[in-house]
C-alpha positions as CSV (number, residue, x, y, z in Angstrom):
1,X,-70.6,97.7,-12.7
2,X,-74.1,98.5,-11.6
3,X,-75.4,96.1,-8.5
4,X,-78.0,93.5,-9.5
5,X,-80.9,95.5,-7.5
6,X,-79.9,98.9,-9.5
7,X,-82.6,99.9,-12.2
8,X,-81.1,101.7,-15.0
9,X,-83.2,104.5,-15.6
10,X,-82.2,105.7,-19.4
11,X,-81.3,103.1,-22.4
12,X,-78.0,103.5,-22.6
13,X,-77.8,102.7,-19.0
14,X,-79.8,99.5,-19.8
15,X,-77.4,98.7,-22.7
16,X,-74.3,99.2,-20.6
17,X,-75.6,96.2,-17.8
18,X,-76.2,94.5,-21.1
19,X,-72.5,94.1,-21.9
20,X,-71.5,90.7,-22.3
21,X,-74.6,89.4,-21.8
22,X,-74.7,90.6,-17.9
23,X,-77.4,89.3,-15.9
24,X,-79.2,88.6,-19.3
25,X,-81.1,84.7,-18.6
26,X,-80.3,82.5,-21.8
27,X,-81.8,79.8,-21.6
28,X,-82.8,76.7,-18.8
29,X,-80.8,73.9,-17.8
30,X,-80.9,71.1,-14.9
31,X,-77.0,70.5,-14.8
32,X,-75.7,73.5,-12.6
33,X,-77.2,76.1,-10.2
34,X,-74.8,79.5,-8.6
35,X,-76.1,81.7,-6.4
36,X,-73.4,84.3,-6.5
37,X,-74.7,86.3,-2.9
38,X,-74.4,83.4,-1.1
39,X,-71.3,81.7,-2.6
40,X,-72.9,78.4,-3.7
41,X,-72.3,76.0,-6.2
42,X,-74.8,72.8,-6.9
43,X,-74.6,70.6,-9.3
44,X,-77.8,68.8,-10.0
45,X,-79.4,69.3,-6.6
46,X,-76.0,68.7,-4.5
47,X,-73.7,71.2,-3.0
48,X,-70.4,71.1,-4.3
49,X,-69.5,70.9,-0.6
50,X,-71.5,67.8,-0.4
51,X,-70.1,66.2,-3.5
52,X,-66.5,66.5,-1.8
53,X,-67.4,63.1,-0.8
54,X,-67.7,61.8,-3.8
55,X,-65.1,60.5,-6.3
56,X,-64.8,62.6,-9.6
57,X,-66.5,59.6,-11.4
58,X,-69.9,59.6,-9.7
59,X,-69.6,63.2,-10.5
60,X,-69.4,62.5,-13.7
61,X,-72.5,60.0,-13.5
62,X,-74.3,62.9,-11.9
63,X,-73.8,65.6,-14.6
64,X,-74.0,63.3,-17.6
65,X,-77.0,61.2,-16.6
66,X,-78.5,63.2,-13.8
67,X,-78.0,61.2,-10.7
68,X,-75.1,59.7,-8.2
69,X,-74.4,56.4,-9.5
70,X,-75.3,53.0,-7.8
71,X,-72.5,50.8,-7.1
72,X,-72.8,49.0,-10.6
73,X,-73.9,51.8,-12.5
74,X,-70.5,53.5,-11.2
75,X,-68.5,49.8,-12.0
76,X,-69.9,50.1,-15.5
77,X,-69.1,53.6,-16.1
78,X,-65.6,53.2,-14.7
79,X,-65.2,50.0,-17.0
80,X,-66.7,52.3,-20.1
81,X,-64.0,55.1,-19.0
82,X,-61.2,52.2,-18.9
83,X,-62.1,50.9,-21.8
84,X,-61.6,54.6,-23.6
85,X,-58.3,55.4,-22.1
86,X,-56.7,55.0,-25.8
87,X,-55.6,57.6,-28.5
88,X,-56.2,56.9,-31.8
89,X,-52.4,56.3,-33.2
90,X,-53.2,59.3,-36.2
91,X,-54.1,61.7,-33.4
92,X,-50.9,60.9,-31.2
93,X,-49.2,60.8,-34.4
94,X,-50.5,63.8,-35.4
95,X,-49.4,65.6,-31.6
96,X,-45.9,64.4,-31.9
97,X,-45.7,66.5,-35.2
98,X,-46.8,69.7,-33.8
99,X,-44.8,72.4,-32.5
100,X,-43.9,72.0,-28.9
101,X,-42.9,75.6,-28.3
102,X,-46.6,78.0,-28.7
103,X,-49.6,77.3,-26.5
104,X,-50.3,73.7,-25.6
105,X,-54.4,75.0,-25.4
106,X,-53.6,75.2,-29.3
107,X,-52.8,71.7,-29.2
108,X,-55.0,70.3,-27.1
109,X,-57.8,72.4,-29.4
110,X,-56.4,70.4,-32.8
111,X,-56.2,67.3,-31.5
112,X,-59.5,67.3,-30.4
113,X,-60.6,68.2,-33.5
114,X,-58.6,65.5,-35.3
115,X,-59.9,62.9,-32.8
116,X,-63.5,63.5,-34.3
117,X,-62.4,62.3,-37.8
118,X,-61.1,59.0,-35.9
119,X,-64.1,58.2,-33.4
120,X,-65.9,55.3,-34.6
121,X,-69.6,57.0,-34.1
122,X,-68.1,60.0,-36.0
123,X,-71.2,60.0,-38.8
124,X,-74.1,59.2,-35.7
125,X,-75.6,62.4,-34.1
126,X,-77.9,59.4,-31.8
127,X,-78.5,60.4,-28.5
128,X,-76.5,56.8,-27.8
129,X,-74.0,57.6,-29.9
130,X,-73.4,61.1,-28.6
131,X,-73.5,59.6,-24.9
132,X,-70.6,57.2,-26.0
133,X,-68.5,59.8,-27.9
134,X,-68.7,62.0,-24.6
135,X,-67.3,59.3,-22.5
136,X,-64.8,58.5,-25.3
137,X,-63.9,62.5,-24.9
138,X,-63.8,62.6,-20.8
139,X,-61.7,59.4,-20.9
140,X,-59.1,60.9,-23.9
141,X,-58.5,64.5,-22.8
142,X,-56.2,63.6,-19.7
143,X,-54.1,61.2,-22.6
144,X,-53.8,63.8,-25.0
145,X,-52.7,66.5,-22.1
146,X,-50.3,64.0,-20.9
147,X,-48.9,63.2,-24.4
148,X,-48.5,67.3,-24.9
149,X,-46.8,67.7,-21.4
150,X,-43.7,64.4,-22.4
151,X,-43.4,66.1,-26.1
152,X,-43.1,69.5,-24.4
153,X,-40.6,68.0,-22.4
154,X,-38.4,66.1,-24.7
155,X,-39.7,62.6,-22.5
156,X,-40.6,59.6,-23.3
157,X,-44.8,59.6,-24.0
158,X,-46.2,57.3,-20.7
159,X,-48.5,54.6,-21.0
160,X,-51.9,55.2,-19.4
161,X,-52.6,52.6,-16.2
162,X,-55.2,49.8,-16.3
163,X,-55.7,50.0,-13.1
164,X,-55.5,53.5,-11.4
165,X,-58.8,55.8,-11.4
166,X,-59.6,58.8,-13.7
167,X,-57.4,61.2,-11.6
168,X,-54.9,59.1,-10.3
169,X,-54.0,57.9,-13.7
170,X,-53.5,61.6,-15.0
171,X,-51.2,62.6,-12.0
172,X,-49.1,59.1,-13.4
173,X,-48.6,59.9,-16.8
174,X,-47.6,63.9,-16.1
175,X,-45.0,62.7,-13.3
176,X,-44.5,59.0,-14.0
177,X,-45.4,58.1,-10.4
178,X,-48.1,56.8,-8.7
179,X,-49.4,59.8,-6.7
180,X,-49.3,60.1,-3.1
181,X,-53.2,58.8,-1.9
182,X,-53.8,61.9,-0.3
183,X,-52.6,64.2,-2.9
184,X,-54.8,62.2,-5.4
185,X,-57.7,62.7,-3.6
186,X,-57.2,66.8,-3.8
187,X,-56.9,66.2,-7.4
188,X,-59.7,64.2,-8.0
189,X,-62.0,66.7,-5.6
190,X,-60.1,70.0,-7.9
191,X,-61.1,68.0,-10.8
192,X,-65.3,68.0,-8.9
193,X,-65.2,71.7,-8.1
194,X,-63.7,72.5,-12.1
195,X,-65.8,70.2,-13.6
196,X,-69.3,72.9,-14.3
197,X,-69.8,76.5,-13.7
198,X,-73.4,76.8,-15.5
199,X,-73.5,79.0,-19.0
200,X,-70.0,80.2,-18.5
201,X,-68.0,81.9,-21.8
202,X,-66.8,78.1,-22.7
203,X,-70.1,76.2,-21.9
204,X,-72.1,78.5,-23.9
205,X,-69.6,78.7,-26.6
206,X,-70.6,74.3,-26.7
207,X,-73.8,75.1,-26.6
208,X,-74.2,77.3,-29.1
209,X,-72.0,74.8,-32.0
210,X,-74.1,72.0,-30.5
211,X,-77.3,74.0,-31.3
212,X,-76.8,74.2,-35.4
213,X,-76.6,70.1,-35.0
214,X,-72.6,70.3,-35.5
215,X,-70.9,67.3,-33.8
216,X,-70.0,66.9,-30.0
217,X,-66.3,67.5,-31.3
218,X,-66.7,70.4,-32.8
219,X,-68.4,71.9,-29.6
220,X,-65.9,70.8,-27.3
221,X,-63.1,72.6,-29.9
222,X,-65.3,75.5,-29.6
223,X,-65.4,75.3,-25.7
224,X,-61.8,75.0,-25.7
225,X,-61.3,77.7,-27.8
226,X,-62.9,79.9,-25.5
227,X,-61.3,78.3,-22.3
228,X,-57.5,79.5,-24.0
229,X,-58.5,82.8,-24.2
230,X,-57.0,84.6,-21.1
231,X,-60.2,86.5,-19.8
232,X,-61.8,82.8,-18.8
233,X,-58.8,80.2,-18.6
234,X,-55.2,81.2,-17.6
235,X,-55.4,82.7,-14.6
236,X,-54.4,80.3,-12.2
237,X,-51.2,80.2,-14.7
238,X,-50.9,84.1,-13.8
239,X,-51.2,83.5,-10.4
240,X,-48.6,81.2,-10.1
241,X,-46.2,83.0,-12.5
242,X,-47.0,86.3,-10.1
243,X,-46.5,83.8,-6.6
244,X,-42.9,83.5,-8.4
245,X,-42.1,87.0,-8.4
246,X,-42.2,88.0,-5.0
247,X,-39.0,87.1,-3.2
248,X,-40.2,86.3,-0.1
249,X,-43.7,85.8,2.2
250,X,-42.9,89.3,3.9
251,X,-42.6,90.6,0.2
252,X,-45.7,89.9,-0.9
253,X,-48.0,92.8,0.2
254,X,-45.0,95.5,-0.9
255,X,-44.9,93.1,-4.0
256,X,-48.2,93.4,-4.8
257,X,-48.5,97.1,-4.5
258,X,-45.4,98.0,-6.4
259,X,-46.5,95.8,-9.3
260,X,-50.0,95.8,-9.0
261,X,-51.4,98.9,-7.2
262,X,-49.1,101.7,-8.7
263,X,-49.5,100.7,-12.0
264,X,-53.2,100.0,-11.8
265,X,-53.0,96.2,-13.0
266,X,-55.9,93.6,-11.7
267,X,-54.3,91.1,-9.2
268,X,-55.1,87.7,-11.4
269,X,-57.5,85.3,-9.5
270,X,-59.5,88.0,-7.5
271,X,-63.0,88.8,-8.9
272,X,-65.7,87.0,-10.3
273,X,-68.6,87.9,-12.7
274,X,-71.1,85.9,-10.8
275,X,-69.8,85.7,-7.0
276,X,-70.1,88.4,-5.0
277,X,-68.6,86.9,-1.8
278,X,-65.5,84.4,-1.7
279,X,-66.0,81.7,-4.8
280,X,-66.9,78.6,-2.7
281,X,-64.3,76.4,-4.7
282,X,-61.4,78.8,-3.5
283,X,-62.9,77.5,0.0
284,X,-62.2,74.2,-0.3
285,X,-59.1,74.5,-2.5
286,X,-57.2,77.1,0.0
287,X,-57.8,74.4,2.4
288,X,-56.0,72.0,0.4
289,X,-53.3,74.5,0.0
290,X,-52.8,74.9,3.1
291,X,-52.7,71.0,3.9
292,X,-50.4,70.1,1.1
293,X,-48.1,72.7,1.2
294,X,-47.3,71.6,5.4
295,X,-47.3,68.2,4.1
296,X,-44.5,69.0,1.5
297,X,-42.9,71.5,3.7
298,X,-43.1,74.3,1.3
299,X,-45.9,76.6,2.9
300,X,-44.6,79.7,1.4
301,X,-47.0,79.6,-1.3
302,X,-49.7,79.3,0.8
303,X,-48.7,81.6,2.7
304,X,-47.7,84.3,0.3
305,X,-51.6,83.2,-0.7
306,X,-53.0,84.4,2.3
307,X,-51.2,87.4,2.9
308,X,-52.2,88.8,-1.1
309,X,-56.1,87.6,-0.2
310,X,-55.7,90.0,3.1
311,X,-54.7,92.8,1.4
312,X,-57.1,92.7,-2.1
313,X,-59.8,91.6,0.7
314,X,-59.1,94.9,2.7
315,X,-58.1,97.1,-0.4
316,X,-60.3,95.8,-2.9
317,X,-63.3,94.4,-1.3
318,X,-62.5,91.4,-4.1
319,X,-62.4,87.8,-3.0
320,X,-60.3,85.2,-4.7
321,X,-62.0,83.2,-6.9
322,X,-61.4,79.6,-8.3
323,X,-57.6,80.1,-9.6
324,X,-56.0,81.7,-7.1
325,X,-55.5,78.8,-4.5
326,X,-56.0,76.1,-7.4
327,X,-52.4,77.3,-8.8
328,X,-50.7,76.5,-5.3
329,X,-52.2,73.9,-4.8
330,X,-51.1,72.7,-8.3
331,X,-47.6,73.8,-8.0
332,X,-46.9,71.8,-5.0
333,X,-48.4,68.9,-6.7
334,X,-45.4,68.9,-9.6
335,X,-47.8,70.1,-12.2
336,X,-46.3,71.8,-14.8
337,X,-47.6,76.0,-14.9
338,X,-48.2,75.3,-18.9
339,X,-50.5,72.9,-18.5
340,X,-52.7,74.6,-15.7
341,X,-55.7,75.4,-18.1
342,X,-55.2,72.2,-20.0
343,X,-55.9,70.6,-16.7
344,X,-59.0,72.9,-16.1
345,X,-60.4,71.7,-19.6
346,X,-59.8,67.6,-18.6
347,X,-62.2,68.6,-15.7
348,X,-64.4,70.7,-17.8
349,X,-64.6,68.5,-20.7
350,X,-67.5,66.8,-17.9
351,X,-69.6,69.6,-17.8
352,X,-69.2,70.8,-21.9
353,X,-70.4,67.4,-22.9
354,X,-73.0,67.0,-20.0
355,X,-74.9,70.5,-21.6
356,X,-74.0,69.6,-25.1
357,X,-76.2,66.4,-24.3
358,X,-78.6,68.4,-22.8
359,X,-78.4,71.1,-25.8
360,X,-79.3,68.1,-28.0
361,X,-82.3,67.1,-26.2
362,X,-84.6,69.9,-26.2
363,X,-82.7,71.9,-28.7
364,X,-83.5,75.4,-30.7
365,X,-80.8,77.3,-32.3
366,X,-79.0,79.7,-30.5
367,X,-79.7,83.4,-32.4
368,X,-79.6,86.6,-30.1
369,X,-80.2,90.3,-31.5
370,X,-77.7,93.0,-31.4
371,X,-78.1,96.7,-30.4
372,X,-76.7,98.7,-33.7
373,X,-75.0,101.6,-32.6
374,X,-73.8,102.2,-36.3
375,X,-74.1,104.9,-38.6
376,X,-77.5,105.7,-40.0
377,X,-78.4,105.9,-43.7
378,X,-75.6,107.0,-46.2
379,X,-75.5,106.8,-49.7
380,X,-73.1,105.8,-52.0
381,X,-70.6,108.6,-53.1
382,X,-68.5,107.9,-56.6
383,X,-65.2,106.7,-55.2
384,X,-62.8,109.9,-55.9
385,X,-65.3,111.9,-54.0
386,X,-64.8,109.8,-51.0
387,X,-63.2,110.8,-47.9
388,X,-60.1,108.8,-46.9
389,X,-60.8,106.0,-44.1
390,X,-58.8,107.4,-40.8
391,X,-58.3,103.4,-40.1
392,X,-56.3,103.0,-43.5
């Protein structure tokens, strides 16, 4: 990939830094700001190494509505969230029915698309309607993630809590306990640094459904869509899975090479489209690695971690990005590998519905050109004069 201060100096060079929309500006939006030199994430104005500080549900205040919440207008929305912490029973129905064994992204994808037909402000596209169908969605993605991980498990579904917060209350139903406090505060600050990442492939993907009028519900299934794919969710799954692999800490460097190296596979969560230095959220997560995994007194991960980021660092010149410590981290925690990029969507449902909103209010339809690179005129030939298709 060209550097961002290259000039390409014939077309096909300019069409090549095209691909995939590379450094091509979009549109304009207030929510989220990177700067990819200097490894630094904002949302709305604050640092994301501010906003540790904050509980997940001001940040939610802050995308959806533009500012930190006062302390009533953060009471109210975490009554509003409260109040939404309910499936519809034909959508948990409907989850129970579905096959347990494939991709729980596929469920959590259909069941957010069923939930649309149950929402009670399903036939309002109102700016207040939209608002409350966005809460209804941040408040119902950790339920229906939940209700995938017991069904996946042959359990018993667990009750949501009236009284724990937005990522305590997920940590419950997965593992039926009351999470350590410490441990929930990690999760609720993963669930911060998850929640946005500006026009990234499943944010635009909401963007784009929301800009032909379509329904908040369709554009978060479309978002999710995007997040299964495993070039933008997963890889904190592949990390994990690779973590697994190596048989010891010492291993991991001949590990790596042996698996990685020879046969000239990407090491998953190293890399980043937009960062060109260390992705600031792998900062702050490795940290937490680190600190949990002493706490739990199983620091190999962590370890194995930090001896893999040594050697891509010093081989590669890549720096981990946002999976790569998030899937220690989660591991440690109990959570269950499948559910690692359901768990990114509960955060990211924030900042989907946060630029659908924003989509709605000043909105044009979404419509780029194409460069053909097709054949140029042809005529019609009669068909037995035609030449085979080498496809066919």
């Amino acid at each position: 990939m060209a550097p961002e201060s290259s000039n390409p100096t014939t077309p096909d060079a300019a069409k090549a830094q095209k691909a995939g929309l590379e450094d091509v500006v979009v549109g304009t939006s207030k929510i989220c700001f990177i700067d990819g030199k200097r490894g630094r994430l904002v949302y709305r104005g604050y640092s994301i190494d501010d906003l540790q500080q904050a509980s997940f549900e001001e940040v939610i205040h802050l995308l959806l509505y533009g500012d930190l919440p006062t302390k009533d207008q953060l009471a109210r929305l975490k009554e509003r969230l409260l109040s939404e912490r309910k499936l519809p029973r034909e959508v948990t129905s409907a989850i129970i029915s579905m096959p347990h064994s494939g991709s729980p992204m596929a469920e959590l994808r259909t069941a957010v698309s069923l939930a649309a037909l149950y929402d009670p402000d399903a036939n309002d596209n109102s700016p207040e309607a939209n608002q409350r169908k966005a809460i209804r969605l941040i408040a119902q993605m950790p339920l229906i993630v939940a209700c995938i991980n017991s069904l996946r498990r042959g359990k018993d579904l667990i009750q949501p809590s009236p009284t724990l917060g937005h990522a305590a209350n997920f940590l419950y139903m997965i593992n039926g306990e009351v999470p350590d406090p410490r441990a929930e505060r990690m999760f609720d600050v993963a669930l911060t640094l998850h929640a946005d990442h500006e026009y990234n492939a499943s944010t635009f993907a909401a963007r784009v459904t929301a800009a032909t009028l379509s329904d908040i519900h369709s554009a978060i299934t479309s978002a999710i869509g995007a997040l299964k794919g495993p070039l933008h969710g997963g890889a904190n799954e592949e990390v994990m899975r690779m973590l697994l692999e190596i048989p010891s800490v010492d291993d991991a460097e001949k590990t790596i090479r042996e698996k990685f190296f020879a046969h000239k596979r990407k090491v998953p969560g190293f890399g980043h489209r937009v960062y060109k230095t260390m992705d600031p959220r792998a900062t702050i997560l490795k940290e937490f690695s680190r600190e949990l995994g002493q706490r739990q007194h199983e620091s190999k991960w962590f370890e194995m971690s930090t001896r893999i980021q040594d050697l891509i660092v010093k081989e590669k010149n890549l720096y981990p990005n946002v999976d790569f410590y998030s899937a220690s981290l989660y591991f440690v925690m109990r959570l269950p590998i499948e559910l690692f990029t359901p768990i990114f969507a509960v955060s990211r449902v924030v900042g989907w519905a946060s630029h659908v909103l924003e989509q709605y209010a000043n909105n044009r339809l979404i419509r780029p050109m194409s460069d053909y690179t097709g054949a140029g005129d042809r005529t019609v030939a009669p068909i037995e004069k035609r030449t085979p298709n080498a496809v066919l």
